[in-house]
C-alpha positions in Angstrom: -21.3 -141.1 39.6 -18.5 -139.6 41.7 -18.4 -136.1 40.3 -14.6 -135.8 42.3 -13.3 -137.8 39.4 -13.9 -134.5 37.2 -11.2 -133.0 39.5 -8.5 -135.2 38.0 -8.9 -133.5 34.2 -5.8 -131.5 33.7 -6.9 -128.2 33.1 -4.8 -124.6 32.7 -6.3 -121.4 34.6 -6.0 -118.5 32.6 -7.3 -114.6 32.8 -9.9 -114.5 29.6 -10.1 -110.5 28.4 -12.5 -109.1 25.8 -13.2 -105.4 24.6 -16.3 -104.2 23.5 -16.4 -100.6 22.8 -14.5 -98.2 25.2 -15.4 -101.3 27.9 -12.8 -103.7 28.9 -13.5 -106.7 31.0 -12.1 -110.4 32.0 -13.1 -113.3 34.5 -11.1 -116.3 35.3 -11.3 -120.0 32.8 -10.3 -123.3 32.9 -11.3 -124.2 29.7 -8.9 -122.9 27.0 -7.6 -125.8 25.2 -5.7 -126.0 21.2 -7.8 -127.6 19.1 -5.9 -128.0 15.9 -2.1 -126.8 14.8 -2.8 -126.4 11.3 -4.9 -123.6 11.4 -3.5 -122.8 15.0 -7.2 -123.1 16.7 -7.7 -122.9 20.2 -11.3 -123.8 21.9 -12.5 -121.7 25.0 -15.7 -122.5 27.2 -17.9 -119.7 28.7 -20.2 -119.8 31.0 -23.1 -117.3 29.9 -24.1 -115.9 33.4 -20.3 -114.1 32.5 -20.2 -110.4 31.3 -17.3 -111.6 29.4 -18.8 -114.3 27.2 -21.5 -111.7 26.3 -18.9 -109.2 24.8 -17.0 -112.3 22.9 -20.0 -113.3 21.5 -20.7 -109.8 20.4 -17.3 -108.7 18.7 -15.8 -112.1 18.4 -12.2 -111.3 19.8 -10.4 -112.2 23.0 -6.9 -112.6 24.5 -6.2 -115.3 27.4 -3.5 -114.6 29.3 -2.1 -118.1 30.7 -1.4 -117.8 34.6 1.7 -119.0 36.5 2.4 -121.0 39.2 3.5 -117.6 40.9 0.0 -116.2 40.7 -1.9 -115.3 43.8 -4.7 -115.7 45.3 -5.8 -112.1 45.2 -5.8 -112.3 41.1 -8.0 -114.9 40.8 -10.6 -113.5 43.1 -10.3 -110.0 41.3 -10.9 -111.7 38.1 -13.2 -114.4 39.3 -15.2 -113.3 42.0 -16.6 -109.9 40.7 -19.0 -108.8 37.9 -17.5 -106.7 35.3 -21.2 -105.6 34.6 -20.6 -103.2 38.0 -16.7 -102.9 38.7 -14.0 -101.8 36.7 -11.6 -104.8 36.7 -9.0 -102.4 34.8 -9.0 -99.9 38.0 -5.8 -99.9 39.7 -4.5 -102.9 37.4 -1.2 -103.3 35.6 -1.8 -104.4 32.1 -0.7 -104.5 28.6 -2.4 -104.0 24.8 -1.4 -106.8 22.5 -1.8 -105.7 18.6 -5.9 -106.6 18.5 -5.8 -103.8 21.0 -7.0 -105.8 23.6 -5.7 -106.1 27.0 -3.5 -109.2 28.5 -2.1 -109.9 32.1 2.0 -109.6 32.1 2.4 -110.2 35.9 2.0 -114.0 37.3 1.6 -114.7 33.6 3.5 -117.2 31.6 2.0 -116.4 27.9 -0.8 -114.8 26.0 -2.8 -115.7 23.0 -5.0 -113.4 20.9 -8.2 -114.9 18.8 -10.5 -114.6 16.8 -13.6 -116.7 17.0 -14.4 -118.8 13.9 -17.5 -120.9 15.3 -19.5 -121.2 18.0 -21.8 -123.9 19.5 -24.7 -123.4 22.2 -23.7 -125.5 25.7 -26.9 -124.6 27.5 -25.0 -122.8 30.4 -21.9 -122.2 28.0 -20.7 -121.3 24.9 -18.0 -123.0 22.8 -16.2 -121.0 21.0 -13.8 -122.1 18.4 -10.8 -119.2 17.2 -8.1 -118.9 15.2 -4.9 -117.5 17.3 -3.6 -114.3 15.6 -0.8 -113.4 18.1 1.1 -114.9 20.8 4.2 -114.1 23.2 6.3 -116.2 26.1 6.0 -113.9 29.2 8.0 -116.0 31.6 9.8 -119.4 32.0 7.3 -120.0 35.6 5.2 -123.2 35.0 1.6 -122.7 34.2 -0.7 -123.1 36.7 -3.0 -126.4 36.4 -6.4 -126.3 38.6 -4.6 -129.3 40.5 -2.3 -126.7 41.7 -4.5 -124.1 42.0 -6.4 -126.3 45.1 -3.6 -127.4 46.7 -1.0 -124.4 46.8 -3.2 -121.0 45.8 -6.5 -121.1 47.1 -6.9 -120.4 50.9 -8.1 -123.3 53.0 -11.7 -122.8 54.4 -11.9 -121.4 58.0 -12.9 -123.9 60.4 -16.0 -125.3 59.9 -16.9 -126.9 62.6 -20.4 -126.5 64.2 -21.8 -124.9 61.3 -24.4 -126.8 58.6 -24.0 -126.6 54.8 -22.3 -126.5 52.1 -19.0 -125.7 50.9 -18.1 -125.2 46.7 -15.1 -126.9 46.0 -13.9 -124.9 43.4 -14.2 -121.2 45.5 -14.9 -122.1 48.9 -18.3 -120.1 49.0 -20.3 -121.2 51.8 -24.3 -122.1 51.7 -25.8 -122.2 55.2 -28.6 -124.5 55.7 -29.9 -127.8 56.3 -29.7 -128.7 52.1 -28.8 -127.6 49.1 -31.1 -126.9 46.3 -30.3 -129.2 43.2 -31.0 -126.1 40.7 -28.4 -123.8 43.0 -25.8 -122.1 41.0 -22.7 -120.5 43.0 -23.1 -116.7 43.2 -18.9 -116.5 43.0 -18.5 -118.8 40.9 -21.6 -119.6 39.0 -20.5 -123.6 39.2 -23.7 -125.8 40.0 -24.6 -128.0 43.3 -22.7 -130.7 42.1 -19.6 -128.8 42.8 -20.4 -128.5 46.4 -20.0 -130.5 49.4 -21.2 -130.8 53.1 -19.3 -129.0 55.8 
């Protein structure tokens, strides 16, 4: 199987925030989708390596903020390419409380949803987590950002290359340095497996 065609899903990229005590936290998703109108359900995918999934899956509420076309790069790798187990994503942030008194992105941010999970299934490496939206607003009139547009106009293009041997991860660019690439290896940005790499 060609594991590029996966590429050509439309998804959204959206800032996922949870609360669990005095902590906040958030990471980066692409997997927030609405599931049903009637309840208003939405369905959101987390990979379990992510301090964030562990706090949904404890008090069962979170906001996704819904990024923009305007975003840049620098969000994403705040919110995607750091633990919130050992930095304080909130730190020198701009940010707003909706009424579940959770936190949601307003800058390079089109919309936020606040839910509240109703179900949840076991993925393996993910949850699914089924929740009813309680709360919603239109930020801005910017166009969402798909992952499509994410590739091709946000993300940096990888250094040169040349003359080195490995592997590259085509959804965050981290480099692996060797002669091959462990089928069992998991991105340490990231946390997407080897099929999401490619040779240099």
């Amino acid at each position: 199987m060609d594991n590029k065609a996966m590429f050509n899903l439309s998804y959204g990229l959206f800032i996922l925030t949870a609360k669990d005590g005095e902590k906040d936290n958030g990471c980066i998703v692409n997997t927030v989708g609405q599931v049903t109108s009637q309840p208003n359900r939405i369905s959101l995918t987390v990979n379990k390596a992510n301090y964030t999934h562990d706090m949904i899956l404890k008090t069962k509420e979170f906001n996704v903020s819904v990024l923009a076309e305007n975003s840049k790069f620098e969000t994403y790798r705040h919110w995607g390419f750091q633990s919130g187990r050992n930095t304080d994503k909130l730190e020198s942030i701009s940010f707003k409380r909706s009424a579940n008194g959770l936190v949601y992105i307003a800058d390079e941010t089109n919309a936020f949803l606040s839910a509240k999970v109703v179900s949840t299934l076991d993925l393996g490496t993910h949850t699914l987590f089924i929740a009813d939206v309680t709360d919603g607003e239109v930020l801005s009139q910017v166009p969402s950002a798909t992952y499509s547009f994410y590739q091709n106009n946000i993300k940096p293009k990888p250094a040169s290359t040349e003359k080195r041997k490995g592997f590259i991860c085509t959804v965050c660019g981290y480099i692996y340095e060797g002669e091959t690439l462990p089928d069992d290896f998991i991105c340490p940005v990231c946390k997407h497996p080897a099929s999401d790499f490619r040779p240099l």
